[in-house]
ChimeraX commands (.cxc) that place a marker at each C-alpha (Angstrom):
marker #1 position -3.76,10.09,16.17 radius 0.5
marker #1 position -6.25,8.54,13.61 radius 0.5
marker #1 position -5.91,4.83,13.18 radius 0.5
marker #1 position -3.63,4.49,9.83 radius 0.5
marker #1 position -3.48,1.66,7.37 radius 0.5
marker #1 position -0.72,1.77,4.67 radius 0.5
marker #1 position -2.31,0.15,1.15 radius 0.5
marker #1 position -0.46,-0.98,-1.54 radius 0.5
marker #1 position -1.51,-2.06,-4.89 radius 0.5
marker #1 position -2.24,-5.93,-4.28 radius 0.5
marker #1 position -5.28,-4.70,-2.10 radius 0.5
marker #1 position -6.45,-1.80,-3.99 radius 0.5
marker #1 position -5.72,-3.88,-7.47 radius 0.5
marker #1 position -8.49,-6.60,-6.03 radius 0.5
marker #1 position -11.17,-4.08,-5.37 radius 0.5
marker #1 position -10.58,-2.39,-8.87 radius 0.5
marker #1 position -11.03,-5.92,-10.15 radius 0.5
marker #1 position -13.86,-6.71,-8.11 radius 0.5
marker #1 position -12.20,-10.05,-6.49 radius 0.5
marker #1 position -13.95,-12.44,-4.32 radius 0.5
marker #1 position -12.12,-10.74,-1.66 radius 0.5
marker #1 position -13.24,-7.58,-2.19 radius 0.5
marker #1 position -16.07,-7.22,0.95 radius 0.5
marker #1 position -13.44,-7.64,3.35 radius 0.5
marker #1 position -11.07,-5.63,1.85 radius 0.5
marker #1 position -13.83,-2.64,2.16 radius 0.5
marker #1 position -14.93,-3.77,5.68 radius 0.5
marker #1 position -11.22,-4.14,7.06 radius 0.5
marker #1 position -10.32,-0.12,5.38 radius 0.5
marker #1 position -13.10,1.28,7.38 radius 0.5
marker #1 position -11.57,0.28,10.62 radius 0.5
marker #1 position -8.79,2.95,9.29 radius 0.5
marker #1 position -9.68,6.30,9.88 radius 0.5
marker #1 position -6.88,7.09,7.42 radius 0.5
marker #1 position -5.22,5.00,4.36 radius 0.5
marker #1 position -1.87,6.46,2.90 radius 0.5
marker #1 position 0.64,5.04,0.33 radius 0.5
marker #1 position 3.35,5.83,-2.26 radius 0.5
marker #1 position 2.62,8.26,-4.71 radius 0.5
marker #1 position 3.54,4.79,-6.74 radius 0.5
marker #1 position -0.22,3.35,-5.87 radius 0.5
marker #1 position -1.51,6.33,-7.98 radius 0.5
marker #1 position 0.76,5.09,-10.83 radius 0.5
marker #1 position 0.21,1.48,-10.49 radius 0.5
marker #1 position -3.45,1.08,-9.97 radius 0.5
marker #1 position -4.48,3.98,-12.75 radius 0.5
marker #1 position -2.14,1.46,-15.36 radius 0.5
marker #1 position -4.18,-1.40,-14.13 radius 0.5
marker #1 position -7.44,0.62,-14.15 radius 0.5
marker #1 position -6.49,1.90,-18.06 radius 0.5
marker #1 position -5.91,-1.72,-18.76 radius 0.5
marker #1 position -9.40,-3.11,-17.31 radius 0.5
marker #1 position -11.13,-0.08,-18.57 radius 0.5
marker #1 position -11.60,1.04,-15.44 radius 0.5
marker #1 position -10.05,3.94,-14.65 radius 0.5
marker #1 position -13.13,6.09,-13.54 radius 0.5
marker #1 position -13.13,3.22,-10.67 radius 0.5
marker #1 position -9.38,3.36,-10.14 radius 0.5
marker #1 position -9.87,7.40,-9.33 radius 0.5
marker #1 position -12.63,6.54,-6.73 radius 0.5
marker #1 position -10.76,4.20,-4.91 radius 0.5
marker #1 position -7.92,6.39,-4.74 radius 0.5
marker #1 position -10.10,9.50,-3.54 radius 0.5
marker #1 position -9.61,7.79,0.06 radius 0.5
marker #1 position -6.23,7.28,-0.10 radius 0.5
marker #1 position -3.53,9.68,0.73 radius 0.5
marker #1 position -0.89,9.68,-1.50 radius 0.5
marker #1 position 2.75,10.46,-0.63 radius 0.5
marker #1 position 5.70,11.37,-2.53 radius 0.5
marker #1 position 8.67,9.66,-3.64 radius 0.5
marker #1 position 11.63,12.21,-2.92 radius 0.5
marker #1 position 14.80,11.68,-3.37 radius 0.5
marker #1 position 14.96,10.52,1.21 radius 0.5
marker #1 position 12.13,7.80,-0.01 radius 0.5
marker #1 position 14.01,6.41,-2.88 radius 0.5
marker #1 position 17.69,6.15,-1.18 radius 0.5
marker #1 position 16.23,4.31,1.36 radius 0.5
marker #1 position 14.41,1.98,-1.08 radius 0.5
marker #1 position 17.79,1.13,-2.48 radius 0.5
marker #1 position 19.23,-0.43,0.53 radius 0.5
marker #1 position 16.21,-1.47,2.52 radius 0.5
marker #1 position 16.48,-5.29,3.70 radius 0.5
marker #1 position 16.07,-7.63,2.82 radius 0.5
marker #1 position 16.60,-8.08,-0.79 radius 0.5
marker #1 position 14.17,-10.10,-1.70 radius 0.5
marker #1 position 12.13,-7.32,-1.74 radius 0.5
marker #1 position 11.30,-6.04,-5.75 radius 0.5
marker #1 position 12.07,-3.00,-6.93 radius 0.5
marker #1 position 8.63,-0.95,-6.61 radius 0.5
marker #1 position 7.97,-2.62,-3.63 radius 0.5
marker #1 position 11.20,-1.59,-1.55 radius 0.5
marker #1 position 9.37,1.75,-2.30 radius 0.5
marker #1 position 6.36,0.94,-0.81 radius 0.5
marker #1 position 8.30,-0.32,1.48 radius 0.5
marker #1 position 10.57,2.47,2.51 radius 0.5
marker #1 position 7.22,4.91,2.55 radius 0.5
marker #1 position 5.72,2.76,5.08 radius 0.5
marker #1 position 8.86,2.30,7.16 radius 0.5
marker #1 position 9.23,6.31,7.15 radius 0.5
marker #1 position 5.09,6.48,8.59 radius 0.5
marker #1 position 5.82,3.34,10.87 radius 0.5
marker #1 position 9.14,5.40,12.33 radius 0.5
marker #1 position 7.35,9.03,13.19 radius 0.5
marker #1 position 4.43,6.58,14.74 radius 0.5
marker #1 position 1.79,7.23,11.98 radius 0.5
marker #1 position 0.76,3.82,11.11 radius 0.5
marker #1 position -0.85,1.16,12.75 radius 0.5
marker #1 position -0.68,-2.13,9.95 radius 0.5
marker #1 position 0.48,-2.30,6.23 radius 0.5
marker #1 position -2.44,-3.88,4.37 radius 0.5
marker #1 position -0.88,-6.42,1.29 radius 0.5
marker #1 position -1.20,-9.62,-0.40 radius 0.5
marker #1 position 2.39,-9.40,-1.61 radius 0.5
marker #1 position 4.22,-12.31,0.50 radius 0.5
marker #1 position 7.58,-10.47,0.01 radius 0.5
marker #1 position 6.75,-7.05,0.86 radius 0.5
marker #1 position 4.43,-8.53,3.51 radius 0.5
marker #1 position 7.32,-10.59,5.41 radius 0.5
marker #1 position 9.50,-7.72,5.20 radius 0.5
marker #1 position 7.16,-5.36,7.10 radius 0.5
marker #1 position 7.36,-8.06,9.16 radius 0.5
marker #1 position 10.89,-8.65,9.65 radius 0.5
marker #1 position 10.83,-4.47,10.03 radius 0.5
marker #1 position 7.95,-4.94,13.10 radius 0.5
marker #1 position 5.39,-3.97,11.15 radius 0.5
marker #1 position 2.09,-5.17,11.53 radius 0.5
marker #1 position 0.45,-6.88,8.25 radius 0.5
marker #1 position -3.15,-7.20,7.06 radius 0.5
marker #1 position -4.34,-9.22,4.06 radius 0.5
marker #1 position -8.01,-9.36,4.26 radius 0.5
marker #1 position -9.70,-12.51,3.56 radius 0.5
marker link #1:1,2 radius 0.2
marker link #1:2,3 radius 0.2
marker link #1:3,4 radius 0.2
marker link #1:4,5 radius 0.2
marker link #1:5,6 radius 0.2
marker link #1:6,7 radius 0.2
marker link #1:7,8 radius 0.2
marker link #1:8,9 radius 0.2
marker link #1:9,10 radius 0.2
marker link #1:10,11 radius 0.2
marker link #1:11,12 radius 0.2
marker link #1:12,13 radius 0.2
marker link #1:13,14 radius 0.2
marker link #1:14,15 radius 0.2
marker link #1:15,16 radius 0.2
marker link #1:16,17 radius 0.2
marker link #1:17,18 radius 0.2
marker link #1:18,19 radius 0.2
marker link #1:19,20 radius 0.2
marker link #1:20,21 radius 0.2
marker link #1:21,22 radius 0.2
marker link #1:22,23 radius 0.2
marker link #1:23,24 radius 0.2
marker link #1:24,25 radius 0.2
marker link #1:25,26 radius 0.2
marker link #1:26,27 radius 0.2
marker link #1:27,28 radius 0.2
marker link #1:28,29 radius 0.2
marker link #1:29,30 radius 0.2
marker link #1:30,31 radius 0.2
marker link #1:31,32 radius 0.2
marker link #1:32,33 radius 0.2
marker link #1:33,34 radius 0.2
marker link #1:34,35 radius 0.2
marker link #1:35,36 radius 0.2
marker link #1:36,37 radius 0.2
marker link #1:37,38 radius 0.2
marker link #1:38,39 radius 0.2
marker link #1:39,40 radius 0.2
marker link #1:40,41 radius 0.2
marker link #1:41,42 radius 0.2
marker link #1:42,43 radius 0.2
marker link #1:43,44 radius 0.2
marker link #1:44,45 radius 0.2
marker link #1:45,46 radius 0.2
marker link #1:46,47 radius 0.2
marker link #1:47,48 radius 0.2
marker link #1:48,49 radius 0.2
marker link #1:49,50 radius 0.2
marker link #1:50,51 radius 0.2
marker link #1:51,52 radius 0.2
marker link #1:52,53 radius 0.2
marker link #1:53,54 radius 0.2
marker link #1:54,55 radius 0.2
marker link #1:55,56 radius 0.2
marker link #1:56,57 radius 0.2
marker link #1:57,58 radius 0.2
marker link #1:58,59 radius 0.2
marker link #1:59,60 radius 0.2
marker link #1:60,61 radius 0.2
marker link #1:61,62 radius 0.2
marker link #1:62,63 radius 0.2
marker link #1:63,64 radius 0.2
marker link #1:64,65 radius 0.2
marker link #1:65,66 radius 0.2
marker link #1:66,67 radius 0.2
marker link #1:67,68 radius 0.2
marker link #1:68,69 radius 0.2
marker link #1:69,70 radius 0.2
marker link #1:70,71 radius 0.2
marker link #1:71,72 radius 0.2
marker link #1:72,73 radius 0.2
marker link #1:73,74 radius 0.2
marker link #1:74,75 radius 0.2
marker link #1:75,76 radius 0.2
marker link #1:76,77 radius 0.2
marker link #1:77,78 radius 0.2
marker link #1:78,79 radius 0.2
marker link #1:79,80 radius 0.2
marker link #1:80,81 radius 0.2
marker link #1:81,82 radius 0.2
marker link #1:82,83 radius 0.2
marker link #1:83,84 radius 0.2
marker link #1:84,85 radius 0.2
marker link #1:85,86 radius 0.2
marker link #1:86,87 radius 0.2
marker link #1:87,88 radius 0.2
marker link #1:88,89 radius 0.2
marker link #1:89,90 radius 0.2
marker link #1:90,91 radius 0.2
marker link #1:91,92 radius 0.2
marker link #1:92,93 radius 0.2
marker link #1:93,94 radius 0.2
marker link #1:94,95 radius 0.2
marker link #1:95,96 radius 0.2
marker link #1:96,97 radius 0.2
marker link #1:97,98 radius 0.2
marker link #1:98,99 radius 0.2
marker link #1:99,100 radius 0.2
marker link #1:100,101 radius 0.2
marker link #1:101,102 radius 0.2
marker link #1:102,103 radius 0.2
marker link #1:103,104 radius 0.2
marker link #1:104,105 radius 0.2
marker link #1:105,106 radius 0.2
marker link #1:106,107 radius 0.2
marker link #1:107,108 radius 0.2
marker link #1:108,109 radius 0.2
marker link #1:109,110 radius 0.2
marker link #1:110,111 radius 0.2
marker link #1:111,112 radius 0.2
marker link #1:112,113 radius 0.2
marker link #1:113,114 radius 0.2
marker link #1:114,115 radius 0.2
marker link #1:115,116 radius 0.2
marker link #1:116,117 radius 0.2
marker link #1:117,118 radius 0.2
marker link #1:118,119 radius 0.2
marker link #1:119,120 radius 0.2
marker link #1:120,121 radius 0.2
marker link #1:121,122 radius 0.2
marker link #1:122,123 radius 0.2
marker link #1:123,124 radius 0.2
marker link #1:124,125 radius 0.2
marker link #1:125,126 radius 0.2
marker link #1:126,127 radius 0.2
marker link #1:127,128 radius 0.2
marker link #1:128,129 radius 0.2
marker link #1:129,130 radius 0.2
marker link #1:130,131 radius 0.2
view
């Protein structure tokens, strides 16, 4: 099983906006053989990359990431998924990642998000923010 890293917009979103953490955000992906996320990343970093005039970038970055899709499972889950702190569009991200982290396909959920990140926590997730 390839090495699998979960992304979610807070890491993606600094290497579209070229941040001063953006080398080890690139050197910590290619330890992944694999990066997946919500079909929501798609959404949420092309907004941010039509915003910033960067959308051309946005499309690269997410030509490495495989994007899953929010059914109808993804989103019922997403609605009750502890603990509610958690926004919104992050229980999604959420929920996606606990689905991959429960048929064993992925190894650490890479955010910046403090929420989201101590819930993958809480869930026994492993969490990578680059720095």
């Amino acid at each position: 099983m390839p090495a699998t890293a979960y992304v979610d917009t807070s890491v993606l979103g600094r290497v579209l906006l070229d941040e001063s953490d953006t080398d080890a955000i690139r050197h910590d992906l290619r330890r992944f053989e694999r990066r997946v996320a919500s079909r929501l990343l798609g959404v949420e970093l092309r907004r941010v990359g039509r915003r910033e005039d960067a959308l051309e970038d946005a499309e690269r970055l997410l030509e490495n990431v495989v994007l899953l899709p929010i059914d109808e499972r993804t989103l019922t889950a997403a609605e009750a998924v502890p603990p509610s702190t958690v926004g919104t569009l992050d229980a999604i991200h959420l929920a996606t990642a606990l689905r991959l982290a429960e048929a064993g396909e992925l190894d650490v959920l890479m955010t910046y998000d403090k929420q989201l990140a101590n819930a993958a926590r809480e869930h026994g997730i492993e969490v990578l923010s680059p720095s």
